[in-house]
N, C-alpha and C positions, 0 to 999 in steps of 0.2 A: 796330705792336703789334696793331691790330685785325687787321690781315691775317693775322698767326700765330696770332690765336685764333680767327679763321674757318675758319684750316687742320687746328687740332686740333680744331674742332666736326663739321668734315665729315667726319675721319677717324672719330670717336668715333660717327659717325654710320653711315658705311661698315661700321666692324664692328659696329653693333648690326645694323645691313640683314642683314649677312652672316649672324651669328649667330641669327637669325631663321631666313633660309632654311633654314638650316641643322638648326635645331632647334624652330622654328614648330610644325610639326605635331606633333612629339610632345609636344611642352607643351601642347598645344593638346586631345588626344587623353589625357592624361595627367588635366587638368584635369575632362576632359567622365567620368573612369571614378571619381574624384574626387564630382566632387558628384552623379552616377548612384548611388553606391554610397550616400553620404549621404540622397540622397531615397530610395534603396529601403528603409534602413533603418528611416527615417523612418514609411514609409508600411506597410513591417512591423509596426513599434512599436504604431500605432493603431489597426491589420486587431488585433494581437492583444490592445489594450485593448478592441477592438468586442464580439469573441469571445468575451471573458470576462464581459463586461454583460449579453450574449445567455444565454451559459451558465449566469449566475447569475439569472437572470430564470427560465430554464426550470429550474432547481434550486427555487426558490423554488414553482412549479407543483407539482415534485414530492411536495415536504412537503405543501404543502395538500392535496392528495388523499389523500397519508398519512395526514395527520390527521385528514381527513372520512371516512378508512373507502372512497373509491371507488374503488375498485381498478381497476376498465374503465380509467377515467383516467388512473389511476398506471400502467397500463400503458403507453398511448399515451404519456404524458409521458418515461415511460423511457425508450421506444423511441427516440421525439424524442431526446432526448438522448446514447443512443448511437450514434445517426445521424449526429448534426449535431457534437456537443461529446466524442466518444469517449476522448479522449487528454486532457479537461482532468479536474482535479482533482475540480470538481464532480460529473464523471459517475461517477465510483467511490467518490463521498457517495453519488448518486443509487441504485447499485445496491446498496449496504449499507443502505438504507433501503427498496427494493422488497421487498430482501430477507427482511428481518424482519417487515414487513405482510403477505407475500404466507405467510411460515409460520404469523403469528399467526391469521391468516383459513384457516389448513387449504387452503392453495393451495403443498403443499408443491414438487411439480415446479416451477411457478414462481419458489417462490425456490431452489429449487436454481441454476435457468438463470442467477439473477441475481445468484448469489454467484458461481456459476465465469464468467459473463461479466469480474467483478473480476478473479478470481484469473489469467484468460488477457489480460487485454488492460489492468490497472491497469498505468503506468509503476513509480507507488509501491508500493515493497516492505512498507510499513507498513500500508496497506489490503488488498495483497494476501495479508497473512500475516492479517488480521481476517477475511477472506474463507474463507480455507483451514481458519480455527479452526470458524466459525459453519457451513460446508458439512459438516466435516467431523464436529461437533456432531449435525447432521442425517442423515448417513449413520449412524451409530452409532447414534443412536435405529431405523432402520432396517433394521440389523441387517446392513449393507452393510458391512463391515466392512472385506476388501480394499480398497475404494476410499476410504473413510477413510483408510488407514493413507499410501494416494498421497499424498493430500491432505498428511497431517502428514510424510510423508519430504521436502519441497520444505525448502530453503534460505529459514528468515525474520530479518530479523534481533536483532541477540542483546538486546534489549529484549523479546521475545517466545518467546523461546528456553522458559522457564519454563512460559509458558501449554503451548505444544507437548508440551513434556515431561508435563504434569499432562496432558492431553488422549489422550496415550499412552499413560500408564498406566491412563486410565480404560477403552481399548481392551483393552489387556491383561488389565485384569481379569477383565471383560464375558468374554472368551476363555478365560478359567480361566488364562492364563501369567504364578501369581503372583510368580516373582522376575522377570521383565522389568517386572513391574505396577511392583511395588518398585524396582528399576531408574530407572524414570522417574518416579516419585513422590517420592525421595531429590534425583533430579536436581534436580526443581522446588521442592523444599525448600529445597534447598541457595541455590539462585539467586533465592529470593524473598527482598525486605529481613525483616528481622527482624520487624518491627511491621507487616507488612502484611496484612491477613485473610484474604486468600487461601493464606499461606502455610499459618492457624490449619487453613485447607477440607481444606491439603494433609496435616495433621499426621493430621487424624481419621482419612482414608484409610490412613495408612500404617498406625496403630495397630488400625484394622479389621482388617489382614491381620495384627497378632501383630509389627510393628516397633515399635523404640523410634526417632525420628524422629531427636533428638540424635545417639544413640550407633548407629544405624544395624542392630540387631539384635535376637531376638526380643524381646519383652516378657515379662518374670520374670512366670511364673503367680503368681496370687494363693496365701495360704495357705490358703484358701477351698476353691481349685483341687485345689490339690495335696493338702488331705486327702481329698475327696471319690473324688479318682483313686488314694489307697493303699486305698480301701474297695473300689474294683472287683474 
């Protein structure tokens, strides 16, 4: 009896040998791509906790020089930041906030550079549409109007859809082309909630140009009006 189970130990033995030879190295090679792939991901994981500590460390520089007013600073910081952190989120905080110190301080070139560095190289389409509105903001006051109108022809999405629209029409007006004004001022009426204030911004505008915002057409002269213009 021991003898036939020494015989099935050595056979069971022989094809693990064999089976090995066999397939040794690929299990073997299979395993090393295995926990290769686990440490890379690993060691990726913590490269991009590192990089985001880093990056919010130099965000945090940002604001402080914002707030103190030193722009020299804020500049270097910026720069920092889209040198080093380009692609994380922080750094298209960092440039909507260069951006509005560098206009509030009459460095308007500057924040142009630092709204459309957003607008071309933010991932997020939600800062890049904030970017596109406040550049776009600034060119109009400018009187640049063609490249405003680029700015607002870009794809943002439909949470801002609104703001766009009212920002067109302000273009349009500015330009004398009062039904495209109205146009985009109905548009952003239409799509702001009911109880929001900005829709009320949008109501006053329409009614300046002689719309009724509801019903979408002029506004009934007063009797005011209309006896004064039977005296003409």
């Amino acid at each position: 009896m021991a003898k036939h189970l020494d015989l099935e130990e050595q056979e069971q033995l022989d094809e693990l040998r064999h089976f090995w030879k066999t397939y040794g190295n690929l299990i073997t090679w299979v395993l090393i791509a295995v926990l290769g792939t686990f440490a890379a991901w690993n060691g990726y994981q913590y490269w991009q906790r590192s990089r985001a500590v880093q990056a919010a460390a130099l965000f945090d520089e940002v604001e402080r020089t914002a707030s103190a007013g030193d722009l020299s600073r804020l500049e270097r910081a910026f720069g920092d930041m889209k040198d080093k952190f380009g692609g994380t989120t922080y750094a298209q905080q960092a440039g909507l906030v260069a951006g509005k110190v560098f206009y509030d301080a009459d460095k308007v070139d500057a924040a142009k550079d630092a709204l459309r560095w957003v607008v071309d190289k933010a991932p997020d389409e939600g800062y890049q549409a904030v970017a596109r509105l406040r550049l776009a903001g600034i060119l109009i006051s400018q009187k640049a109007y063609d490249d405003a109108a680029k700015q607002l022809a870009g794809s943002v999405p439909k949470e801002f859809e609104a703001l766009v629209a009212d920002r067109k029409g302000d273009l349009a007006s500015l330009q004398g082309k009062k039904s495209e004004a109205v146009a985009e001022y109905q548009k952003a009426f239409r799509s702001f909630d009911a109880k929001a204030d900005y829709r009320r911004l949008v109501e006053v505008k329409l009614i300046a140009l002689g719309v009724n915002p509801e019903a979408g057409e002029p506004v009934a002269a007063s009797a005011g009006d209309a006896a004064s213009g039977s005296k003409k």
